[in-house]
C-alpha positions in Angstrom: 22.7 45.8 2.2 23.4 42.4 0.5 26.6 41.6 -0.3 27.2 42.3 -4.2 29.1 39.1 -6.1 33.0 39.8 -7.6 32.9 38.6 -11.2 32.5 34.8 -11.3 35.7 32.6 -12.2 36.2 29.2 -12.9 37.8 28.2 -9.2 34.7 30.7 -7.8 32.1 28.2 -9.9 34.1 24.8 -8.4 33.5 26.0 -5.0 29.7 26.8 -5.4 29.3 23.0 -6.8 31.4 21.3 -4.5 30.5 22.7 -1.3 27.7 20.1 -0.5 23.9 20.8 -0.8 22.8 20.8 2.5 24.5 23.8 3.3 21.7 25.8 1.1 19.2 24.0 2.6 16.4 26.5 4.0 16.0 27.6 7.6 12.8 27.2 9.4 12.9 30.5 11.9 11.3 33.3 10.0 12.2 37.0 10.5 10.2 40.1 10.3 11.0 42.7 7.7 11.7 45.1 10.3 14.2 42.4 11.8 15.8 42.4 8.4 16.4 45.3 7.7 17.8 46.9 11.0 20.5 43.9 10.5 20.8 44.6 7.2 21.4 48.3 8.6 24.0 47.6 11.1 22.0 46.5 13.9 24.3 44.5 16.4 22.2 41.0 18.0 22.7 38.6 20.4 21.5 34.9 19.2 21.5 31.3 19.8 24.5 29.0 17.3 25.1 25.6 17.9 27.8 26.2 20.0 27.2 29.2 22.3 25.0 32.1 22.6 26.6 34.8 20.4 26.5 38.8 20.1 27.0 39.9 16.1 26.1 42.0 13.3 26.5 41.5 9.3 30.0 41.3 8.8 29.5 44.1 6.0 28.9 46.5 8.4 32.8 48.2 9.7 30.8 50.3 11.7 28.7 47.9 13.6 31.7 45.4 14.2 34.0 48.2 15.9 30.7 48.4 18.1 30.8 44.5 18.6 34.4 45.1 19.5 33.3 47.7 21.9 31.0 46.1 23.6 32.8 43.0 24.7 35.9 45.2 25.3 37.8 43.3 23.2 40.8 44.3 21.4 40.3 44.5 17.8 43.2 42.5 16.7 41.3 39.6 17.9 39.1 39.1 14.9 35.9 37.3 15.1 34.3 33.9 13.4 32.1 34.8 10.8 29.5 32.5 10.3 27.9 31.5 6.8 24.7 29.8 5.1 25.9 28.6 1.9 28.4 28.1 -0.3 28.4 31.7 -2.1 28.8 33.3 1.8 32.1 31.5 1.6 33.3 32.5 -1.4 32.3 35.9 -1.0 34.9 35.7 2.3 38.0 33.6 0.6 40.5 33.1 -1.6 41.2 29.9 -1.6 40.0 25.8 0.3 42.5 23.7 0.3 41.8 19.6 0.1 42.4 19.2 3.5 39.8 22.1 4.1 37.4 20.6 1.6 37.2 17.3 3.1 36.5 18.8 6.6 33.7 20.9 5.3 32.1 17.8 3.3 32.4 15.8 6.7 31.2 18.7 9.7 29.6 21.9 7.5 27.0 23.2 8.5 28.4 22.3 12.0 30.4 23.3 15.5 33.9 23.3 13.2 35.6 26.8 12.3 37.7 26.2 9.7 40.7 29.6 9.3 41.0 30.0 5.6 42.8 32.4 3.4 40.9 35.7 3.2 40.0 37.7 0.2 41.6 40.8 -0.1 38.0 42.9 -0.3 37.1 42.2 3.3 37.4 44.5 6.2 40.6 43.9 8.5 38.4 43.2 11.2 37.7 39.9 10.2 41.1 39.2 9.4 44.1 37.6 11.4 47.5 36.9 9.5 49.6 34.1 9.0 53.6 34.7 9.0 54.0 30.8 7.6 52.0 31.9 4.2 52.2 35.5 4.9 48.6 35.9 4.1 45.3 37.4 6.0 43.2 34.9 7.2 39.3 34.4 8.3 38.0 32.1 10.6 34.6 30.6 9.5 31.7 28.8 10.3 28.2 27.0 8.4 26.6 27.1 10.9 23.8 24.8 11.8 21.4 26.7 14.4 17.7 27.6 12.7 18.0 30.9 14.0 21.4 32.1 13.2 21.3 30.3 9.6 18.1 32.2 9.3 19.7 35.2 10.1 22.8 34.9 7.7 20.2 33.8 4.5 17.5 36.4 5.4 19.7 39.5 6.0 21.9 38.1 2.5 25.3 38.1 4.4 28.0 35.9 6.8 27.5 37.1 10.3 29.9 37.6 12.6 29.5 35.8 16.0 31.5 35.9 19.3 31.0 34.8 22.6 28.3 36.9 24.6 30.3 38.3 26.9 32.6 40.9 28.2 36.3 40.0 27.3 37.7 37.6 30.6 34.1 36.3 31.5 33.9 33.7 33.8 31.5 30.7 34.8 28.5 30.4 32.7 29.1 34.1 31.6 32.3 32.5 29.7 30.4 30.4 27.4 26.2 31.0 27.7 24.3 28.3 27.0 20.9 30.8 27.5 20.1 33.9 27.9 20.8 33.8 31.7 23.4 32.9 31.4 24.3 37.0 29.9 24.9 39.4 32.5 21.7 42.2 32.3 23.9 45.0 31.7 25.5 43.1 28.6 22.4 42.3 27.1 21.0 46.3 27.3 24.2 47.7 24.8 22.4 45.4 21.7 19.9 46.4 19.5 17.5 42.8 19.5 17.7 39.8 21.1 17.0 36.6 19.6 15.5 33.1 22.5 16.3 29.9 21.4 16.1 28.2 24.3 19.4 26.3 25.6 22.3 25.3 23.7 25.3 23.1 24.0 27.7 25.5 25.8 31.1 24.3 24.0 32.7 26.4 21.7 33.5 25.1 18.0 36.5 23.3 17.2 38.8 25.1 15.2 41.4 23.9 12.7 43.5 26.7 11.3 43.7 25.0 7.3 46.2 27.5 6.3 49.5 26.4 8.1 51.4 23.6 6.5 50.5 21.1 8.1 47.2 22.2 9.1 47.0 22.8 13.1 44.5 22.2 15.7 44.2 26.0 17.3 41.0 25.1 19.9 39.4 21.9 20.5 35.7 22.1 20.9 32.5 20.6 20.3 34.1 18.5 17.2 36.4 15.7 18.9 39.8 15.7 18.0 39.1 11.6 17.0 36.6 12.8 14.6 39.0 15.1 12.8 41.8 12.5 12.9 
C-alpha cells in the first residue's frame, strides 16, 4: 500500500522545495498493474540500480524485508539502503538533512551516493542502524538514478529497499553483479520477479554517513572521494 503522509510542517515543506527538481523527474520503464501490485503486496525483486544488481521489496513491508534478510542470510542488524524517487520518499524516511547533507544531495542525487541520515521514529527497525555520537537511529539512503529501479520506487508509491544480490560473503562477480549471471541460479529462484536491465557498473555507491560530527566517509564507491572533497 502507498505510504500515507505525517501531517506536513514547515521543515517537512523546506525539504520538498529544496530537494532539486530532477529528482521527480519521470521514469521511462513502465510496469504492469500486476507488477505493481504484488510489490505493492510484499513481493521481494531482484533489479538492475546504478550501482549493482539488487534483491528488494517496498521498505513498508516488515514482513517481506525479514524475507530479504532471509534470503541473503544476513543478519538483521545489518540494515539495508533504501532507495528513493523524490523528495517526499525522503521525508517520509527522516528526520532531519543537515547542510552538509543538502549540498551533497544537490551535487550527486539521483546518483551512486548513500547518504546515512537521521531516521524518523515511524520506520521499521530494519531499516535502521544507530549512532552512539548523536544517540539517534539512522537510515542509509539513496535517489537513485536507474530507469528501472526509479520506476519501481514511483510506480509502487514507496522507497525500496536494495542490497547486493547475493548470499552474505559472496565472492567474485557473485560479490557485486553487474548482470544477471552474474546471480547464482539457486539465488535467483527464492524471489518473486525478476527485473533485465542489461549490465551495470558493478561498484557499489559511495557512502557518507552525514550524521557524525564531522561527517565520515564509511565506503568509498562509485562517487570518488575527490568529488566529495
Amino acid at each position: 500500500m502507498p505510504y500515507n503522509f505525517f501531517a506536513i510542517s514547515f521543515y517537512q515543506i523546506f525539504i520538498c522545495v529544496f530537494i532539486p527538481f530532477f529528482m521527480r523527474s519521470t521514469p521511462t520503464f513502465a510496469l504492469s498493474q500486476k507488477q505493481i501490485n504484488a510489490l505493492q503486496n510484499g513481493s521481494v525483486a531482484i533489479f538492475p540500480t546504478e550501482t549493482i544488481y539488487g534483491i528488494g521489496c517496498s521498505a513498508l513491508c516488515e514482513k517481506s524485508l525479514a524475507r530479504v534478510f532471509e534470503i541473503k542470510g544476513r543478519a538483521p542488524d545489518q540494515p539495508p539502503p533504501v532507495l528513493i524517487f523524490d523528495s517526499a520518499q525522503l521525508n517520509f524516511l527522516v528526520s532531519e538533512i543537515s547542510p552538509f547533507a543538502k549540498h551533497l544531495i544537490s551535487q550527486h542525487w539521483p546518483g551512486a551516493l548513500t547518504l546515512i541520515l537521521p531516521a524518523r521514529q515511524e520506520i521499521s527497525s530494519l531499516l535502521c542502524g544507530f549512532s552512539p555520537d548523536a544517540n539517534t537511529r539512522t537510515v542509509g539512503v539513496r535517489c537513485t538514478a536507474h530507469p528501472i529501479a526509479r520506476a519501481l520506487c514511483q510506480t509502487i508509491g514507496a522507497p525500496l529497499i536494495a542490497t547486493s544480490a547475493n548470499a552474505s560473503g559472496a565472492r567474485g562477480r557473485e560479490a557485486a553483479p553487474q548482470s544477471l549471471e552474474d546471480i547464482a541460479p539457486a539465488f535467483k529462484q527464492q524471489v518473486d520477479m525478476i527485473f533485465d536491465g542489461g549490465a551495470v557498473a558493478g561498484t557499489p555507491s559511495t557512502v557518507v554517513d552525514c550524521v557524525s560530527i564531522p561527517p565520515r566517509i564509511v565506503r568509498l564507491g562509485a562517487v570518488p572521494i575527490e568529488e566529495l572533497e
